[in-house]
N, C-alpha and C positions, 0 to 999 in steps of 0.2 A: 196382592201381597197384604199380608197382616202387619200393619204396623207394631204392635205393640206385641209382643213374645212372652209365654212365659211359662214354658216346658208343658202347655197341655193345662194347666192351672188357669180355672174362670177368675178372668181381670175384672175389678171393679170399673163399672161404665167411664169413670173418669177421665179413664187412661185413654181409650176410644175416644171418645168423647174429644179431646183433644187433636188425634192425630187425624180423628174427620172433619172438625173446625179447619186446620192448617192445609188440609187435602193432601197430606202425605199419604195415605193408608193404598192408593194407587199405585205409587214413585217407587219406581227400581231402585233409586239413589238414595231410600233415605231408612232409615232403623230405627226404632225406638224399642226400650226394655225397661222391664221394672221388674224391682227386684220380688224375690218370694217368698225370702224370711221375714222378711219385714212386714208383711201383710200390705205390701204393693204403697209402702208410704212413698217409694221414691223411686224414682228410673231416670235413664239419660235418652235422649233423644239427639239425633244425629240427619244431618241433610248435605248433600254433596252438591246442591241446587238453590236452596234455601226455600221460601212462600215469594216467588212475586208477585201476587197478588193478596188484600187482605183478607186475611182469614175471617172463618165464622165466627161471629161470637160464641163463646160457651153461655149456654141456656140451662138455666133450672138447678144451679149448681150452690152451694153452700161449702163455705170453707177458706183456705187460703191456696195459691201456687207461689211456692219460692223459688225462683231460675234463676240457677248460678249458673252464668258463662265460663264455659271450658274452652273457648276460644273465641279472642277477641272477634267483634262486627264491626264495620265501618258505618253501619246503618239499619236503624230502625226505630218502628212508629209503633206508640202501643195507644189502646184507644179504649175509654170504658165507656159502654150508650153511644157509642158512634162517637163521642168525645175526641179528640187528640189528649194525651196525656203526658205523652217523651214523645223526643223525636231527637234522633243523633247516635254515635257511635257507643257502643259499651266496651269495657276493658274485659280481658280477662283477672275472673275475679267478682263482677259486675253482681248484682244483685237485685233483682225485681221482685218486689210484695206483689201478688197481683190476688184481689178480693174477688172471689168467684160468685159473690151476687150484683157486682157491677159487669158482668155481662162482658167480658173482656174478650178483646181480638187485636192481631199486629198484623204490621206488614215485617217484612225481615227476607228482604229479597236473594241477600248473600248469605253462603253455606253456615251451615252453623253446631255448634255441639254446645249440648246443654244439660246439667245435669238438674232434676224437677222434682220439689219435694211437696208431698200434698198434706199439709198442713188441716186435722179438723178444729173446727170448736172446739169440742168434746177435749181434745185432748191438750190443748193449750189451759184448760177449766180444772182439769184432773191436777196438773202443775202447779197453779197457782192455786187451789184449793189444798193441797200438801205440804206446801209454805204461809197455811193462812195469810195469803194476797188478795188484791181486789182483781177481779177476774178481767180479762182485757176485752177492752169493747173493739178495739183494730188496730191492726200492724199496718204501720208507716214503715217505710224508707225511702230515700230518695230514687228513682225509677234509676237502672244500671252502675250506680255509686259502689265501687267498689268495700266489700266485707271482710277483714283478713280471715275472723271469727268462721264464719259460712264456706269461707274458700278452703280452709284447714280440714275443718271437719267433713266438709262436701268431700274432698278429694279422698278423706279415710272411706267415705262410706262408696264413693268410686269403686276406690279399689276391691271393696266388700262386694260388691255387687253378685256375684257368682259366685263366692266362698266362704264369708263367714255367718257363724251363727244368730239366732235369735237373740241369744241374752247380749250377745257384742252390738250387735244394730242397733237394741234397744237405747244400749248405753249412750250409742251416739246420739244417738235420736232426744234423747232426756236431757242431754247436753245442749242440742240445738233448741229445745225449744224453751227450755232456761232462757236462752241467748235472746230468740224471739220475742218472749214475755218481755223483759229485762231491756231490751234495748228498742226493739220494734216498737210494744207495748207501754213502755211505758211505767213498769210496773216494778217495784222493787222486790224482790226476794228477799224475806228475812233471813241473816246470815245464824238463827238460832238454832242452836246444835240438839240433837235430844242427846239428854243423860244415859246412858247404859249401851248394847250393845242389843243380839237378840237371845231371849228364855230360850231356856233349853228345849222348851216343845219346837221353839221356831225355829231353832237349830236342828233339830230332829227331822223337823221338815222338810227344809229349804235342801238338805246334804240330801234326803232321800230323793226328791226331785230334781237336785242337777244329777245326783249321782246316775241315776234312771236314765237321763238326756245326756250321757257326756258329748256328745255330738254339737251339744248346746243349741237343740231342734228343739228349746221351748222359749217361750215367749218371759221377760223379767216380771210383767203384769201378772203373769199367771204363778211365780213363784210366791210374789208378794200378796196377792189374794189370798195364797195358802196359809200365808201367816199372819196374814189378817191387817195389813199394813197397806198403806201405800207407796209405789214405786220408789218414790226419793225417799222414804221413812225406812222403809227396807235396804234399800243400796246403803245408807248411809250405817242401818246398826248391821249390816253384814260385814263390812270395812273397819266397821270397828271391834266386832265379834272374832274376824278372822285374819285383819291385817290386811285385809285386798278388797281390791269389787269381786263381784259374783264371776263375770267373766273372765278374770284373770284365774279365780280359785279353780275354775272350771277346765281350765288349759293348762293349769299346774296335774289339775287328777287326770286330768289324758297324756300327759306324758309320765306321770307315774308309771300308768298301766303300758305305755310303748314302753319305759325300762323294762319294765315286769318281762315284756314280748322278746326285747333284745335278748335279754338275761338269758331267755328261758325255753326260746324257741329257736327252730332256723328259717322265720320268717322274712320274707326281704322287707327291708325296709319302706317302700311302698304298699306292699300286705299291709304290716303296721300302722303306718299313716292311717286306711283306710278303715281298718281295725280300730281304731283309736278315734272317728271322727274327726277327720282333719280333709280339707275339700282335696289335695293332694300330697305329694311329694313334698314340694318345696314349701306350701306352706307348714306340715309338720316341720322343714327344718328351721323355717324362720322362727317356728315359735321355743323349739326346743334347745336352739344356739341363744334364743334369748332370757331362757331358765339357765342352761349351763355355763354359756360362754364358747358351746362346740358344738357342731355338726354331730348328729344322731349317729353319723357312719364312724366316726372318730371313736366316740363314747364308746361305741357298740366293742372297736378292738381292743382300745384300752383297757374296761373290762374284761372281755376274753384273754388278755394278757396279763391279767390279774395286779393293773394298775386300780389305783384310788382315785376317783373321779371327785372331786367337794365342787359342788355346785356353784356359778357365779353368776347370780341375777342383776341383769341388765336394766341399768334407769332408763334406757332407750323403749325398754318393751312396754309399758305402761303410756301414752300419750298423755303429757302435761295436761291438756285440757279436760280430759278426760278426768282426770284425778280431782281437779279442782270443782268440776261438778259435783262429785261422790261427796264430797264436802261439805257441798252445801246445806 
C-alpha cells in the first residue's frame, strides 16, 4: 500500500519520506494524504495501530514539520539525534515544531490522526521580507502544547483538503505562517498599512487572471507576481481596491455566473455547481446561502416566480482570522 495518495500526482519526497520513517507505507490500517492545491504543503495522516516501535529518523531534510493533533495520545516520545525531547500525553489541539535538520524520530504506539504542515524556509523568508522583518532563524514551541490559532485554522484547511481552491489555501496558509513568524518565531510584523489600493494595470490583471481560474485553480503567488507585488502586499491592496480578499471576490464571480446558469438555463443544480468550479453540491450551496442568505434551489424558484431576490451577505462566510491577516 501507498501511504501517501494523491490522485496520480508526483508527491514531493517528504511526504514518503515520512511514512517510511514511521513504517506505515506497509500497514492496511493506516492512510496518509496531502493535499494538491496546495503544492503538497500539508496532509493528515491517520493510524488505527499507531508506531510501536521508534521510527526512522528523517535524513537530509531541511525545513519545518507542524503536527496538530486531531485526536488526543496518551503517549508519546519525540526525539532529535537520538535525543529524548517530549515524553507524555498530547491534547487535542496539541502542537509540535519539529526542525527537519535535527534528524527527528517518535515513538507513538497508540492510533493516532494528525493533520502535518511542511513548513519551508523559503517561505517563512518571503513573509517576513513583505513586512520588512528580520527573517526567523527557528520556530520554538513547546513540544504538544496546545495552539487555539493552529487548531482553528488547521481544522479550515481539514476541511479544504479535497475541495477548495488555490487562492482559498493560500490564504490560509499566509495566515498560518504570519502566526508561525509572529509567535513561533519570534518576530514581530509591522502593523504598517500601504497607502492606496491596486493601479489600474493591476486591477486589469489580477480580474483577468481570477477571471480565467474561476475554479480558483491558481496559485495567490502567481496572481501577485503578475502585478508585480508580493503576496501580503497584494492581498492587502486587493481588499482595499475591491472590499474583499481575492478569494471571496473569486466566489462572489462564480456564483454570479451560477445565477446567470439558473436564470437562463435548465441546468440542474449540480451541472451548475460544476459549471461554476465549485468541488460539488453542497459546497456550491454553502457558499451561495452565504452570498444570499438562501439555498441556490430556493433562489432558482423565486426567481422563476418572478420574486425579487436582494442579496444578504453573511459575516459567518468570511472567517474572522482570515480577515485579520488580509490586514496586516
Amino acid at each position: 500500500m501507498i501511504i501517501v495518495q494523491a490522485s496520480g500526482i508526483e508527491v514531493p519526497p517528504i511526504w514518503n519520506k515520512m511514512a517510511e520513517a514511521m513504517r506505515l507505507q506497509d500497514s492496511s490500517r493506516a492512510l496518509g494524504k496531502v493535499s494538491e492545491q496546495a503544492s503538497f504543503t500539508f496532509g493528515r495522516f491517520r493510524s488505527a495501530k499507531g508506531v510501536p516501535q521508534i521510527s526512522l529518523p528523517i535524513m537530509g531534510e531541511c525545513g519545518y514539520i507542524i503536527a496538530l493533533q486531531l485526536k488526543a495520545i496518551p503517549f508519546i516520545e519525540q526525539f532529535f539525534r537520538n535525543k529524548k525531547v517530549s515524553s507524555g500525553a498530547y491534547p487535542v489541539g496539541g502542537v509540535s515544531v519539529i526542525d527537519l535538520r535535527e534528524e527527528p524520530s517518535i515513538l507513538l504506539p497508540n492510533p493516532f490522526d494528525v493533520l502535518v504542515l511542511y513548513v519551508t524556509q523559503a517561505a517563512l523568508d518571503r513573509v517576513a521580507d513583505a513586512h520588512h522583518a528580520s527573517r526567523v532563524k527557528q520556530l520554538v514551541w513547546p513540544h504538544g502544547a496546545y495552539d487555539p490559532v493552529v487548531y482553528g485554522l488547521g481544522r479550515t484547511l481539514l476541511l479544504s483538503l479535497n475541495r477548495s481552491s488555490k487562492c482559498f489555501l493560500d490564504h490560509v496558509l499566509q495566515a498560518l505562517n504570519c502566526h508561525f513568524i509572529c509567535v513561533y518565531g519570534g518576530i514581530t510584523l509591522s502593523p504598517k498599512r500601504y497607502r492606496g489600493g491596486l493601479s489600474s494595470s493591476q486591477m486589469r490583471r489580477a480580474t483577468e487572471l481570477l477571471d480565467a481560474n474561476l475554479s480558483g485553480d491558481i496559485a495567490l503567488q502567481q496572481v501577485a507576481e503578475a502585478c508585480g507585488l508580493s503576496v501580503g502586499h497584494f492581498a492587502r491592496a486587493f481588499k482595499e481596491t475591491f472590499g474583499r480578499p481575492p478569494y471571496l471576490w473569486l466566489t462572489e464571480r462564480r456564483i454570479d455566473r451560477a445565477r446567470d446558469l439558473m436564470t437562463n438555463s435548465h441546468l440542474s443544480i449540480a451541472e451548475i455547481a460544476t459549471l461554476c468550479g465549485f468541488a460539488d453540491q453542497s459546497a456550491f450551496n454553502r457558499s451561495f446561502k452565504g452570498v444570499h442568505g438562501i439555498p441556490p434551489g430556493v433562489w432558482r424558484r423565486r426567481t422563476a416566480q418572478g420574486n425579487n431576490i436582494r442579496p444578504q451577505p453573511s459575516s459567518s462566510f468570511a472567517p474572522q482570522l482570515l480577515q485579520q491577516c488580509s490586514r496586516r
